[in-house]
Structure formats: structure tokens, C-alpha cells
Chimera marker file (.cmm) of the C-alpha trace (Angstrom):
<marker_set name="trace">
<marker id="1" x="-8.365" y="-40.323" z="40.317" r="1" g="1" b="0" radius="0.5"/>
<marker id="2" x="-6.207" y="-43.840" z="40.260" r="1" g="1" b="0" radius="0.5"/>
<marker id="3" x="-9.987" y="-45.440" z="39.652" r="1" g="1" b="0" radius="0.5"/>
<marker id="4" x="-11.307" y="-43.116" z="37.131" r="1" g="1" b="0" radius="0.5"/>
<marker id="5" x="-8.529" y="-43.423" z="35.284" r="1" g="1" b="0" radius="0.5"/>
<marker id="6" x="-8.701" y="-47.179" z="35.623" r="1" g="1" b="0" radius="0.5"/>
<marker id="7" x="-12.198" y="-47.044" z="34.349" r="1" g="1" b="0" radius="0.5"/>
<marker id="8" x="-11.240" y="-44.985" z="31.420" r="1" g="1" b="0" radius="0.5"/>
<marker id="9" x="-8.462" y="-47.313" z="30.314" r="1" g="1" b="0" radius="0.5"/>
<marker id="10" x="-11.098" y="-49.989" z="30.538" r="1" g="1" b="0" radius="0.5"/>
<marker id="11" x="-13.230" y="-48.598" z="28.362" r="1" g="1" b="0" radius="0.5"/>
<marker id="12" x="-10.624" y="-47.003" z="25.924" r="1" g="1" b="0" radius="0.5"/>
<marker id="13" x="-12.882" y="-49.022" z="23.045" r="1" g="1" b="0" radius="0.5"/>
<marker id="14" x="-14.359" y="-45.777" z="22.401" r="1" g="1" b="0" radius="0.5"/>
<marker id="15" x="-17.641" y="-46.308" z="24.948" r="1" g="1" b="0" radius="0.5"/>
<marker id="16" x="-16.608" y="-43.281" z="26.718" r="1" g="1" b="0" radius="0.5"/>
<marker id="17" x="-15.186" y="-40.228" z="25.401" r="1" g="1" b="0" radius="0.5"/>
<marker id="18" x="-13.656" y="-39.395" z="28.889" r="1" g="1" b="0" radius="0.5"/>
<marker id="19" x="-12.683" y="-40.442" z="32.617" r="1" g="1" b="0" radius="0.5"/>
<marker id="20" x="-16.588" y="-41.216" z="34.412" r="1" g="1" b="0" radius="0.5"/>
<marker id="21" x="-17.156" y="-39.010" z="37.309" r="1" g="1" b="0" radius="0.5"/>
<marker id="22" x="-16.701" y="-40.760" z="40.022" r="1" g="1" b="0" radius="0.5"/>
<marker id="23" x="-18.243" y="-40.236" z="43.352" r="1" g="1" b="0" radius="0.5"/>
<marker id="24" x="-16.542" y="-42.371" z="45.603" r="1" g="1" b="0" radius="0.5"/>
<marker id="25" x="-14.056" y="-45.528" z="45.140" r="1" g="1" b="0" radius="0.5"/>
<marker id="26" x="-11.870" y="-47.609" z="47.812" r="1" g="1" b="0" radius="0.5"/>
<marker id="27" x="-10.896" y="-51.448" z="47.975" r="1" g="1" b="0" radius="0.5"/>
<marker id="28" x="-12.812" y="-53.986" z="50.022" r="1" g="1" b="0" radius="0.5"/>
<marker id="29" x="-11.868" y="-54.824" z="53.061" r="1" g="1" b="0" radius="0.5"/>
<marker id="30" x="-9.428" y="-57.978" z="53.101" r="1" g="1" b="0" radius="0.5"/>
<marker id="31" x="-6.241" y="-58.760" z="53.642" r="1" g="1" b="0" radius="0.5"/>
<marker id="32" x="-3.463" y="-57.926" z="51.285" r="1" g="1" b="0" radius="0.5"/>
<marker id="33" x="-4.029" y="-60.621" z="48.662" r="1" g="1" b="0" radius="0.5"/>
<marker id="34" x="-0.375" y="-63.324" z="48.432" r="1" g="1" b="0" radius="0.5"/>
<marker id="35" x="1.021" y="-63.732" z="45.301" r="1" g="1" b="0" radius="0.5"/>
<marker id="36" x="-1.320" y="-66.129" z="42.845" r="1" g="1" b="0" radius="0.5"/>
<marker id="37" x="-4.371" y="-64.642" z="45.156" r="1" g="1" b="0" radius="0.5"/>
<marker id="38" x="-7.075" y="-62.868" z="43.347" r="1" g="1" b="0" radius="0.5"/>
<marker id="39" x="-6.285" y="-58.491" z="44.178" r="1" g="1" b="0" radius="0.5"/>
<marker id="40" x="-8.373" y="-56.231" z="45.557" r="1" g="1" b="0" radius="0.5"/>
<marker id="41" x="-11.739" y="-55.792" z="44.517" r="1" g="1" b="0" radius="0.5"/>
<marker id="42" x="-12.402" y="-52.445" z="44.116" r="1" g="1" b="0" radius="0.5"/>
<marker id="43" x="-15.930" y="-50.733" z="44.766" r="1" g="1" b="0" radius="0.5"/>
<marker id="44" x="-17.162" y="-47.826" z="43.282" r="1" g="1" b="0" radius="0.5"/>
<marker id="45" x="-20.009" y="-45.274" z="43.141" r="1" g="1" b="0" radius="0.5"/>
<marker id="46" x="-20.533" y="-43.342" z="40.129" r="1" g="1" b="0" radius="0.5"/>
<marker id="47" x="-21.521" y="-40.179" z="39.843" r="1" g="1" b="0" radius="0.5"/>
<marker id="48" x="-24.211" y="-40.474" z="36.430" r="1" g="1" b="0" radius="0.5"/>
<marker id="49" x="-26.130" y="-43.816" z="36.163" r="1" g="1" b="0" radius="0.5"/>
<marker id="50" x="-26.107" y="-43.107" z="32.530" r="1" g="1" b="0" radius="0.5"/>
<marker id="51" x="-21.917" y="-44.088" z="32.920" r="1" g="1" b="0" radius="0.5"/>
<marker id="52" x="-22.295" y="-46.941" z="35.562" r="1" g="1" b="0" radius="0.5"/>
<marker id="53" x="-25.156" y="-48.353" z="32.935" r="1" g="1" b="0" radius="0.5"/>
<marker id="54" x="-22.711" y="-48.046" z="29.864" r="1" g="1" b="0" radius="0.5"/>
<marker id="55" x="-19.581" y="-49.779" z="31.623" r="1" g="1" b="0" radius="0.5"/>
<marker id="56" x="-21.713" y="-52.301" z="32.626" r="1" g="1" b="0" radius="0.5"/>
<marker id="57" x="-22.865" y="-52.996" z="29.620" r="1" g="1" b="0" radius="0.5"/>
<marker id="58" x="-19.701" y="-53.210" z="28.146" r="1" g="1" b="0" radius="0.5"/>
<marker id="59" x="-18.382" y="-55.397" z="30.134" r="1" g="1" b="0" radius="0.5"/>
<marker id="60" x="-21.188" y="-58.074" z="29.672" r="1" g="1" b="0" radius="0.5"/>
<marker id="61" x="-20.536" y="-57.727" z="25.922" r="1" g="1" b="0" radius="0.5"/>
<marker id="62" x="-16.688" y="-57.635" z="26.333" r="1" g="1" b="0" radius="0.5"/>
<marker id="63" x="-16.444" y="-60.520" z="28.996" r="1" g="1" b="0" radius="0.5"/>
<marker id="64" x="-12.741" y="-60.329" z="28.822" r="1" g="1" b="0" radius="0.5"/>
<marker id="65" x="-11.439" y="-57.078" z="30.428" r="1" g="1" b="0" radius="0.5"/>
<marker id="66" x="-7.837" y="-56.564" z="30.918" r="1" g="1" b="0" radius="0.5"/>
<marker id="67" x="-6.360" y="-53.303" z="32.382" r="1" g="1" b="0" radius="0.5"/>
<marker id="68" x="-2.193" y="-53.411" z="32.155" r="1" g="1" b="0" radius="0.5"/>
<marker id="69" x="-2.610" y="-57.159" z="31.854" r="1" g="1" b="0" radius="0.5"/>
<marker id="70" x="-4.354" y="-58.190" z="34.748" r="1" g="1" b="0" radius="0.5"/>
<marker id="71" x="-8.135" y="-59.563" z="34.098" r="1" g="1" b="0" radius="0.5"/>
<marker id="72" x="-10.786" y="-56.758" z="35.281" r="1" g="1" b="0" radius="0.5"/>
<marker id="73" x="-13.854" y="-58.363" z="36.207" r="1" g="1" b="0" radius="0.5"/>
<marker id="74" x="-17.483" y="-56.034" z="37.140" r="1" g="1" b="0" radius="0.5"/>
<marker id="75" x="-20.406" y="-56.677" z="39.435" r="1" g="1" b="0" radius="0.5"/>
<marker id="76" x="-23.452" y="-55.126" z="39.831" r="1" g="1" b="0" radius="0.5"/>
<marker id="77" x="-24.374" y="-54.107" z="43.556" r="1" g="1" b="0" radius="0.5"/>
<marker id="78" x="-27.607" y="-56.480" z="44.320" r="1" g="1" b="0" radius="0.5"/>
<marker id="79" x="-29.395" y="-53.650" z="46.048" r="1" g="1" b="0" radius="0.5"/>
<marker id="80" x="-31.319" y="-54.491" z="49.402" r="1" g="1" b="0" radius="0.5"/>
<marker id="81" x="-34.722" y="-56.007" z="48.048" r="1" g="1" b="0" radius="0.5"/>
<marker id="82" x="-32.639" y="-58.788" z="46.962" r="1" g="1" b="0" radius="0.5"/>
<marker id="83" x="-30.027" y="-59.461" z="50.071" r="1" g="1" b="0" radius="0.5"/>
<marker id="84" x="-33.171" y="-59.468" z="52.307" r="1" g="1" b="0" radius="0.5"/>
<marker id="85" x="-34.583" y="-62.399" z="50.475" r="1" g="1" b="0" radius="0.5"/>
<marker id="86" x="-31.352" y="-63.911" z="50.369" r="1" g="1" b="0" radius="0.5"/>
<marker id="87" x="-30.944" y="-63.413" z="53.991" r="1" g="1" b="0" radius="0.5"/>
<marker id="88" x="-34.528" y="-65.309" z="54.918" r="1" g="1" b="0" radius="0.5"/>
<marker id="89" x="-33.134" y="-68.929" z="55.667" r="1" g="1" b="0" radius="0.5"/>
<marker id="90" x="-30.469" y="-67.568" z="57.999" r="1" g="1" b="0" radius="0.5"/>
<marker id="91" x="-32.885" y="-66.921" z="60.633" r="1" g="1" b="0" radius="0.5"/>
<marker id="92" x="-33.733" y="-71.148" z="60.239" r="1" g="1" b="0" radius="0.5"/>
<marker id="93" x="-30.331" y="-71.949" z="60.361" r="1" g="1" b="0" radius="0.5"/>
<marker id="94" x="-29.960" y="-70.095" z="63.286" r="1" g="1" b="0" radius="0.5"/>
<marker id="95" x="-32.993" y="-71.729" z="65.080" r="1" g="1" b="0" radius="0.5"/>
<marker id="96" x="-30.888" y="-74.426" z="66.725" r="1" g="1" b="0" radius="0.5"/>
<marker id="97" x="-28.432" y="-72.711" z="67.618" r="1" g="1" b="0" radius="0.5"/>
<marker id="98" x="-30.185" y="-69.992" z="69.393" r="1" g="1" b="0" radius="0.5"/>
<marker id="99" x="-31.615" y="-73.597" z="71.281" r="1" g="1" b="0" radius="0.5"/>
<marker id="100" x="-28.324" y="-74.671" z="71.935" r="1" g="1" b="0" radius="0.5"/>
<marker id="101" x="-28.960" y="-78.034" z="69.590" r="1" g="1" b="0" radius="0.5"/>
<marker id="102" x="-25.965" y="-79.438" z="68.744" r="1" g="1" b="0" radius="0.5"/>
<marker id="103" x="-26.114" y="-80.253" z="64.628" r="1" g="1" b="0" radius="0.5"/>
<marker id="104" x="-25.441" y="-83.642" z="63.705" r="1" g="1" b="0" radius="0.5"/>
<marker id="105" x="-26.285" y="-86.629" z="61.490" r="1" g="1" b="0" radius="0.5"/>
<marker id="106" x="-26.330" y="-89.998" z="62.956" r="1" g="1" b="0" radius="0.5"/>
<marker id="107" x="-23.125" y="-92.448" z="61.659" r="1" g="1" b="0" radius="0.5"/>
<marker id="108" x="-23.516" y="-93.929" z="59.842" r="1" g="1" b="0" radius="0.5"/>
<marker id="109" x="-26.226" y="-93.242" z="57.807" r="1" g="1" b="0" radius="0.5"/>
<marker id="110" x="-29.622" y="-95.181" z="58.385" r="1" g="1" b="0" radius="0.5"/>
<marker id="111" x="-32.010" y="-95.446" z="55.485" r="1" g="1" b="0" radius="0.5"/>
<link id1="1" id2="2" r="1" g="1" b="0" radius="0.2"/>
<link id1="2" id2="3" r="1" g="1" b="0" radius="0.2"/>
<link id1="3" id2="4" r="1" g="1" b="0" radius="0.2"/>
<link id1="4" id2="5" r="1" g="1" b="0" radius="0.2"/>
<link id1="5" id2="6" r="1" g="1" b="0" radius="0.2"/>
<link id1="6" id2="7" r="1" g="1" b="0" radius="0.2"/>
<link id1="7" id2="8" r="1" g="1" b="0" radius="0.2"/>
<link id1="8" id2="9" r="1" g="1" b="0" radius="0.2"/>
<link id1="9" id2="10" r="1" g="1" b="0" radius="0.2"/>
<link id1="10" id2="11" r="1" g="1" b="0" radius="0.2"/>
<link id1="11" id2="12" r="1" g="1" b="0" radius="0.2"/>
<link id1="12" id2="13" r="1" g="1" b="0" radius="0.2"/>
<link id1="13" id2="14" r="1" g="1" b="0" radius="0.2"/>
<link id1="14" id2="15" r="1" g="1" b="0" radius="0.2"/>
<link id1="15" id2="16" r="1" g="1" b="0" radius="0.2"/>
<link id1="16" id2="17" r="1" g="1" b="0" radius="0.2"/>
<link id1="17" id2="18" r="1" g="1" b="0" radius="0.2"/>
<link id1="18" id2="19" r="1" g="1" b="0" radius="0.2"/>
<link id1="19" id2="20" r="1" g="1" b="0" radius="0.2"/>
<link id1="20" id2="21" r="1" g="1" b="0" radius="0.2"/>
<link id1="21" id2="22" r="1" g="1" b="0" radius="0.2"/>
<link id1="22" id2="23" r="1" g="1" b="0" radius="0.2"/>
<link id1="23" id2="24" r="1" g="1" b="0" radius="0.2"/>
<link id1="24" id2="25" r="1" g="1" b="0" radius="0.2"/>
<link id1="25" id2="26" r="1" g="1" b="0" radius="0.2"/>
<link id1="26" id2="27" r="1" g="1" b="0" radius="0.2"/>
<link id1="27" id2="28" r="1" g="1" b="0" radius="0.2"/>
<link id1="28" id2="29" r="1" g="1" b="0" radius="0.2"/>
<link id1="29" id2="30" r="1" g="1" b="0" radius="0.2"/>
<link id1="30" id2="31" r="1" g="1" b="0" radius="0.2"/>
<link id1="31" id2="32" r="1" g="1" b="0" radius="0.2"/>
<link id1="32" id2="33" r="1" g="1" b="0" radius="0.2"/>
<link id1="33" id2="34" r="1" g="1" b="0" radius="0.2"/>
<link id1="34" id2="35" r="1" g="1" b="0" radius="0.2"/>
<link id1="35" id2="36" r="1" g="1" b="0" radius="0.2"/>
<link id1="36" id2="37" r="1" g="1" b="0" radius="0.2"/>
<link id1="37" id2="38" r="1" g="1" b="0" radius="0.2"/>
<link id1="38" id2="39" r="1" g="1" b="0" radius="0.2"/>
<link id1="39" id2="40" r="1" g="1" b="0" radius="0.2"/>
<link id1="40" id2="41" r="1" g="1" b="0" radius="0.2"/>
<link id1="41" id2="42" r="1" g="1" b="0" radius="0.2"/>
<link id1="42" id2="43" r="1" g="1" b="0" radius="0.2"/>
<link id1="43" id2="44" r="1" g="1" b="0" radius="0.2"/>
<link id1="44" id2="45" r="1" g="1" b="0" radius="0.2"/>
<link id1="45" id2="46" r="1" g="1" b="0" radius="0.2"/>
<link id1="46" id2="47" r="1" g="1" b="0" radius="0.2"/>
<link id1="47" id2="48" r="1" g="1" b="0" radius="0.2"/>
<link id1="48" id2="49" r="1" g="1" b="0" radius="0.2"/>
<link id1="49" id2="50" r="1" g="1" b="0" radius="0.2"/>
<link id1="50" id2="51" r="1" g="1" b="0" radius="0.2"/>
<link id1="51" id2="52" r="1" g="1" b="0" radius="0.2"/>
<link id1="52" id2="53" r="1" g="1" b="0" radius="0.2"/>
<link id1="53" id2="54" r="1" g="1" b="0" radius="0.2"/>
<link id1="54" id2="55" r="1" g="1" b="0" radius="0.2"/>
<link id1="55" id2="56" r="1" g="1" b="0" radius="0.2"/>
<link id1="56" id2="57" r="1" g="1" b="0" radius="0.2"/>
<link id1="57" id2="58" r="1" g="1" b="0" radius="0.2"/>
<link id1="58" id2="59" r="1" g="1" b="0" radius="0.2"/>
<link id1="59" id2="60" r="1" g="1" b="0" radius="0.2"/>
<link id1="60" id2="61" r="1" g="1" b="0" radius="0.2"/>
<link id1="61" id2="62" r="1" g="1" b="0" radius="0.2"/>
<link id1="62" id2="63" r="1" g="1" b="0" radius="0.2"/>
<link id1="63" id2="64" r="1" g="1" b="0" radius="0.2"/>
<link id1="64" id2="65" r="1" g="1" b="0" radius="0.2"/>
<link id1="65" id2="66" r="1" g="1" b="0" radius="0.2"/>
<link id1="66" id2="67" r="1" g="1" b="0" radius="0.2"/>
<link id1="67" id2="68" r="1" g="1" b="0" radius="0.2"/>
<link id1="68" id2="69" r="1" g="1" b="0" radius="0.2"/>
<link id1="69" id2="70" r="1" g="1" b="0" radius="0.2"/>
<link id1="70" id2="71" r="1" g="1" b="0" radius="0.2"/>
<link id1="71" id2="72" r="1" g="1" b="0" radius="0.2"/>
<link id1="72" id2="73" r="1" g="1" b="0" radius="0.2"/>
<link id1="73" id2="74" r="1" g="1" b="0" radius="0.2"/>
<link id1="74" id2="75" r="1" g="1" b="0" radius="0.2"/>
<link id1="75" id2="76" r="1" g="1" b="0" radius="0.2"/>
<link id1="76" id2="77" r="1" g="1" b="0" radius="0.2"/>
<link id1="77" id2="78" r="1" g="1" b="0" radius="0.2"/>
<link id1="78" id2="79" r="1" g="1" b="0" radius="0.2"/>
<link id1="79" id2="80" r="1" g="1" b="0" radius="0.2"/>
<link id1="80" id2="81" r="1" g="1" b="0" radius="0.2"/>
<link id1="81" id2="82" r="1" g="1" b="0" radius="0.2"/>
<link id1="82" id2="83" r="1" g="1" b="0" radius="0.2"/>
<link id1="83" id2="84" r="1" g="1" b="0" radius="0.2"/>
<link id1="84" id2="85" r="1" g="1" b="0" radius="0.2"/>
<link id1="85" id2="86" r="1" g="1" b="0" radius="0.2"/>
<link id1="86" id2="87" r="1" g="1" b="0" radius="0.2"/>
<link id1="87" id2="88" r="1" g="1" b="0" radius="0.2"/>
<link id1="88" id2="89" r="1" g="1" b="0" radius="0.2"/>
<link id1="89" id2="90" r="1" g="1" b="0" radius="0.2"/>
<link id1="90" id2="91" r="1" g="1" b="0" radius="0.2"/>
<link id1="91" id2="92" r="1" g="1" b="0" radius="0.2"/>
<link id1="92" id2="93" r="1" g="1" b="0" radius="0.2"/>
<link id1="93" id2="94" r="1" g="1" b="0" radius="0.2"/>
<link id1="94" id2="95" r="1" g="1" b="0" radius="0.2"/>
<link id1="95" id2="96" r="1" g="1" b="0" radius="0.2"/>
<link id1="96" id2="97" r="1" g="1" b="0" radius="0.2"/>
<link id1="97" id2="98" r="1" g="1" b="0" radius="0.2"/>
<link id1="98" id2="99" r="1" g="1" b="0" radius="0.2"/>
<link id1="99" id2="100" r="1" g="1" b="0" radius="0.2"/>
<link id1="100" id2="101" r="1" g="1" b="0" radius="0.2"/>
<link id1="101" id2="102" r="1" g="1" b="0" radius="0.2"/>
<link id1="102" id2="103" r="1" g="1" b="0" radius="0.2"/>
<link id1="103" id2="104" r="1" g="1" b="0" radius="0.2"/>
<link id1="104" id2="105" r="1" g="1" b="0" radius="0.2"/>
<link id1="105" id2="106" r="1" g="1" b="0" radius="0.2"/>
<link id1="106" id2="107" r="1" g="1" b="0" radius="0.2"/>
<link id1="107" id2="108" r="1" g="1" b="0" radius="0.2"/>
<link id1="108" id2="109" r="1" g="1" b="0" radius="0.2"/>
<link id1="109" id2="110" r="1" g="1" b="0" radius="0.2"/>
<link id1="110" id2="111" r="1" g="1" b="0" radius="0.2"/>
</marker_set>
């Protein structure tokens, strides 16, 4: 309710005539942010991707979101097609270490 509400006040520039539907919504998993820290970031599934599509593009148009003056920032979810090609040179990286090679560059630095 907190979030769809949120999302609502958000968009209060007449995109949306009501609160989206919301499916499901909770904060990311992190520590309580300090004061000066970035907050929570707040991930949510909507229910229509007719709403997700409209607040998200909004918010490219807008750029500058602010919700009872804190900045409000949105992110698309990548999907899996793209993490998994994202994810290709850790299994390089991990070569050595699987090998138990110790990474290093010689020092100083030879040309």
C-alpha cells in the first residue's frame, strides 16, 4: 500500500489517474543506510505492464523525481538474457583462482 501510494504521488503529473496495482514490493537487502547514505532501494513488481511501461517512461522524460523531498530514482530490471552475458568473463577471472595462481604484476613495471 506504502509503495503504491508512493508510486502514485510520483506520478501525480496526471500520467496515472490512480494508485498502479501492485503485485509485490519490499526493499533490497542492505543494511540500514547512515545518515548522508543513499536509502533503500525499493523493488517492485507491477501488476499491468501497460503501468510499469508508463512510469518508466515518465521518469526518463522527468529525470528529476522527488517524492516528499527526497530524489526518486527508477531502474529497469535487466532481465536474464542480459546478466548471462554480463556474467561470461567471471568464469576467466575465476580461472586462476580455481588454479590456486596467485595474481600479481611484477614491481615495478618492466616495459
Amino acid at each position: 500500500r506504502y509503495n503504491s501510494r508512493m508510486l502514485a504521488g510520483l506520478v501525480a503529473d496526471g500520467v496515472m489517474d490512480s494508485a498502479p496495482a501492485v503485485d509485490r514490493a519490499h526493499r533490497s537487502l542492505r543494511q540500514k543506510p547512515r545518515a548522508g547514505e543513499l536509502p533503500w532501494a525499493v523493488i517492485v513488481r507491477f501488476h499491468e505492464f501497460v503501468e510499469k511501461e508508463k512510469i518508466l517512461q515518465w521518469a526518463r522524460e522527468k529525470r528529476n523525481c522527488k517524492w516528499e523531498g527526497n530524489k526518486a530514482r527508477t531502474h529497469q530490471d535487466a532481465g536474464a538474457e542480459p546478466t548471462k552475458r554480463r556474467a561470461g568473463p567471471n568464469r576467466a577471472k575465476a580461472m586462476p583462482h580455481r588454479r590456486q595462481i596467485r595474481p600479481a604484476a611484477p614491481y615495478p613495471a618492466k616495459p
